[in-house]
TORBA-297373 format. One record per residue (C-alpha): residue in one letter; chain; x, y, z. Coordinates in Angstrom, 3 decimals. Each point is the difference from the previous one (the first is absolute). Example, Ala and Ser with C-alpha at 12.3 -4.5 7.8 and 13.67 -1.06 7.14 Angstrom:
<sites>
("A" "A" (12.300 -4.500 7.800));
("S" "A" (1.370 3.440 -0.660));
</sites>
This chain:
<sites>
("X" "A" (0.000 0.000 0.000));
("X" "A" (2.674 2.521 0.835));
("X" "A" (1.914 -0.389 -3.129));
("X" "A" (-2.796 -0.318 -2.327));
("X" "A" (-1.845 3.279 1.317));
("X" "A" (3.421 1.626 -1.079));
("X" "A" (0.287 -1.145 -3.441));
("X" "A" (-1.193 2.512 -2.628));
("X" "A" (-3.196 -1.354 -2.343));
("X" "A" (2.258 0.270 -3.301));
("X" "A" (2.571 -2.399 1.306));
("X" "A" (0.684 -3.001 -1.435));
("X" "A" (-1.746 -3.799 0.870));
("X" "A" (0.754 -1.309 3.685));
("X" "A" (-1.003 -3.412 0.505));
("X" "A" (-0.247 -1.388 3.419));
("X" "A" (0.558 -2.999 1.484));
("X" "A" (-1.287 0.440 4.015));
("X" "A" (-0.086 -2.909 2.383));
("X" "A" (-3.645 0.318 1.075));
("X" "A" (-2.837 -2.851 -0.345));
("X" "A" (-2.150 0.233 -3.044));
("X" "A" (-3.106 1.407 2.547));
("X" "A" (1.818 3.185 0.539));
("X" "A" (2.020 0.341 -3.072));
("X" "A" (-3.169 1.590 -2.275));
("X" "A" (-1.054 2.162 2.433));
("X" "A" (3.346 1.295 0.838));
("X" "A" (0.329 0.461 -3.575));
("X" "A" (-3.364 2.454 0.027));
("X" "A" (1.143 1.589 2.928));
("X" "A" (3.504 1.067 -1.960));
("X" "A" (-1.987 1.214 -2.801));
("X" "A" (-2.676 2.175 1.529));
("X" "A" (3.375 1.739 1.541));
("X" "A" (2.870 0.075 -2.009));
("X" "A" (0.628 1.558 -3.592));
("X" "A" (0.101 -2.673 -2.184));
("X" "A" (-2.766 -2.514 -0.683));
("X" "A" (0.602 -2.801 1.993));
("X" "A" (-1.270 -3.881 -0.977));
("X" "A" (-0.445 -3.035 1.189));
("X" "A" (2.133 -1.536 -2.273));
("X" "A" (-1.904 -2.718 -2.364));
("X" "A" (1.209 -2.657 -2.324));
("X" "A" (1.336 1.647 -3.358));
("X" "A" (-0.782 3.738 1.091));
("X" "A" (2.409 2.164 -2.219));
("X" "A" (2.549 2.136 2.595));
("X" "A" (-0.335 3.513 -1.247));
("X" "A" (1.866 3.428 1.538));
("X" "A" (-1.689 1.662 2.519));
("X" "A" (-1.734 -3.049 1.519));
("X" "A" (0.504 -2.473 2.946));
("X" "A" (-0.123 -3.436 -0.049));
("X" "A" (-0.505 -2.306 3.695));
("X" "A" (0.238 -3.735 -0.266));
("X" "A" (-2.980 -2.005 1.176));
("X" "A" (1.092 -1.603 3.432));
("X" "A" (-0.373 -2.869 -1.082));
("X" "A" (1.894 -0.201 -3.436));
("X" "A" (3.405 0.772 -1.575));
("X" "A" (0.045 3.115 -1.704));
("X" "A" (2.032 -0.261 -2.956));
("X" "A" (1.248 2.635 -2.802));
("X" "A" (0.314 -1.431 -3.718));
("X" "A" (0.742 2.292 -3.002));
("X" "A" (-2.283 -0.409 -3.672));
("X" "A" (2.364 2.021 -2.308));
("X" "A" (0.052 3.676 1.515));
("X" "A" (-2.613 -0.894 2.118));
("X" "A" (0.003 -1.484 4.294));
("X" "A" (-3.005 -1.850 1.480));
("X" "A" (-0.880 -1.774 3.067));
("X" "A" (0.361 -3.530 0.373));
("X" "A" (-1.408 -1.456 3.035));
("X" "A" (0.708 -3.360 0.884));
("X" "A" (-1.062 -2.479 2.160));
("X" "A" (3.257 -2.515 0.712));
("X" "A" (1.205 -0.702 3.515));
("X" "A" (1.454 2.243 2.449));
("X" "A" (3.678 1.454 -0.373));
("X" "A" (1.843 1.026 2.670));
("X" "A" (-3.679 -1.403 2.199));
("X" "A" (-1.562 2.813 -1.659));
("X" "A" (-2.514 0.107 -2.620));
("X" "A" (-0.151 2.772 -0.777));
("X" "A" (4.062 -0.085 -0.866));
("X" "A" (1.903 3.312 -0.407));
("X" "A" (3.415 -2.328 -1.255));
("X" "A" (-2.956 -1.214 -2.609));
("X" "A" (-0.767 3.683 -1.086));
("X" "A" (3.197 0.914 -0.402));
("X" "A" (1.405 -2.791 -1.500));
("X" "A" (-2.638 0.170 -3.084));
("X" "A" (1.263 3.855 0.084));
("X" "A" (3.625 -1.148 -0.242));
("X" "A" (-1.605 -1.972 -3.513));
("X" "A" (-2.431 2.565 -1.509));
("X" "A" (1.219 3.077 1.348));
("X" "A" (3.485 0.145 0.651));
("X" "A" (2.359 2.543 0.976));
("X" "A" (-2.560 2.777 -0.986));
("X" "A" (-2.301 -0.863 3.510));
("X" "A" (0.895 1.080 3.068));
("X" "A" (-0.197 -2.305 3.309));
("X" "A" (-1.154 0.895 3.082));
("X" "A" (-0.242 -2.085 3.045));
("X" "A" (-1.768 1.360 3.246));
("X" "A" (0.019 -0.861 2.877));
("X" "A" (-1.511 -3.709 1.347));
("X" "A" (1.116 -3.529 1.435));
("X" "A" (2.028 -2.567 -0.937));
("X" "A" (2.219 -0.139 -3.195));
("X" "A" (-2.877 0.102 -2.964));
("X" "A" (0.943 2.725 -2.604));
("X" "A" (3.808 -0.141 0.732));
("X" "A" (1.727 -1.976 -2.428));
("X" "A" (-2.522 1.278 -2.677));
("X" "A" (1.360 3.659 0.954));
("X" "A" (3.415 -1.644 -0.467));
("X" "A" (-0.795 -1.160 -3.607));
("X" "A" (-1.402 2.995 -0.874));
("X" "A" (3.358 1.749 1.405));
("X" "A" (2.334 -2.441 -1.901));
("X" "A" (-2.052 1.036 -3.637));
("X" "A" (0.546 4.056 0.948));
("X" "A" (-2.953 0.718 1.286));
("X" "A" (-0.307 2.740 2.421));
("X" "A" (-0.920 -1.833 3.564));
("X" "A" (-1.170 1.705 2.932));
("X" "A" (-0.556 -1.960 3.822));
("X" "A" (-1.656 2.057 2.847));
("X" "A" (2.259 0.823 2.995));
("X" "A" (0.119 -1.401 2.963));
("X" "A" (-1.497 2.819 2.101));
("X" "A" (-2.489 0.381 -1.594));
("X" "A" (-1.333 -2.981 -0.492));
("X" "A" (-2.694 -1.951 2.147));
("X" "A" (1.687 -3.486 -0.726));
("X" "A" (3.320 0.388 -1.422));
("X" "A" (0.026 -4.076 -1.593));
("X" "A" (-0.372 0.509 -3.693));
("X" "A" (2.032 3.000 -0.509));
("X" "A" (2.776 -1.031 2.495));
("X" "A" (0.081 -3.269 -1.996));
("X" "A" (0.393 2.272 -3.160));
("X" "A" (2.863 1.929 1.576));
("X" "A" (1.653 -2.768 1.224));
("X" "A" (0.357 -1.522 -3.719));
("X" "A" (1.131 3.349 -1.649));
("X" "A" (-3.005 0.469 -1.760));
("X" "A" (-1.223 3.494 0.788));
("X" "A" (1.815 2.434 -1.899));
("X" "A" (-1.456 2.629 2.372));
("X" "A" (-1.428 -0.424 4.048));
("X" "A" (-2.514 2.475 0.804));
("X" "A" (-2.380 1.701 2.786));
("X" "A" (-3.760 -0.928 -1.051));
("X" "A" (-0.549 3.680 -0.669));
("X" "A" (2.818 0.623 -2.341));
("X" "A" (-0.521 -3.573 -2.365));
("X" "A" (-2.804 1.702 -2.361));
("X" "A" (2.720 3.534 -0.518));
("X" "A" (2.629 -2.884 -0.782));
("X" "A" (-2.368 -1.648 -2.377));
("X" "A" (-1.348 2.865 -1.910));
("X" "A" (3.518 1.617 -0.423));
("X" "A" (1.193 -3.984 -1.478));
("X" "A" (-3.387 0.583 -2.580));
("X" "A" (1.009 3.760 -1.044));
("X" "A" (4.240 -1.122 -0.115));
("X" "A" (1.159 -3.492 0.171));
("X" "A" (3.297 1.503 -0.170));
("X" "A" (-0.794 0.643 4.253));
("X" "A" (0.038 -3.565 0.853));
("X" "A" (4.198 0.824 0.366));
</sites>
């Protein structure tokens, strides 16, 4: 919520993978979009990702990103948990790693256990500009401490200063040095 009442509605796609069960994840997703700037969805099967809009995973599914020619959609998927989560953020950003590549940007925020970290770390290793939420400020410092600890966030960050960091990475990759 903090970071996505920040971002700007022209910014580009943000697709979200949250560790929350599939009862909360749609309404969360209505909450976010009756207060933040961009349209926020609950992201469906084969939904095109287009600027300015939000995507949540259902908390019960994978959220995946695959690429049609110049074009991104949602894949949600229904396999087994990764990492004992299903939703999987190493699952998003793996298929970002594949379809996206170096022109995404990873973000990992805070939460428990190690879900999210080695996928920041791939992401990393392809020259992607990866960002992990400091320790201080976050509630439960698992995920991006995991992140740290493998060398896969580029840049460690107070809550209220990750959205700045992104939004300066959209206008200039060049500021990822």
């Amino acid at each position: 919520k903090e970071f996505l009442m920040q971002v700007p509605a022209d910014s580009p796609a943000i697709v979200i993978t949250q560790h929350i069960p599939a009862a909360f994840s749609e309404p969360f997703s209505k909450r976010m979009d009756g207060i933040c700037a961009m349209k926020v969805f609950h992201a469906e099967d084969r939904q095109q990702i287009i600027p300015g809009h939000v995507y949540i995973a259902p908390g019960d599914k994978h959220l995946m990103v695959e690429r049609s020619g110049a074009r991104y959609y949602c894949r949600l998927n229904d396999g087994p948990p990764v990492n004992r989560h299903k939703p999987s953020v190493d699952v998003l950003f793996r298929s970002v790693v594949q379809h996206v590549g170096k022109n995404a940007i990873g973000v990992l925020l805070t939460g428990m256990g190690d879900d999210g970290a080695k996928g920041l770390k791939e992401l990393h290793d392809i020259g992607a500009p990866t960002i992990a939420q400091d320790e201080q400020s976050s509630v439960v410092w698992g995920m991006p401490g995991e992140a740290v600890k493998l060398g896969a966030a580029e840049h460690v960050l107070p809550l209220n200063r990750v959205h700045t960091k992104v939004l300066s990475l959209v206008r200039s990759p060049s500021a990822s040095e």
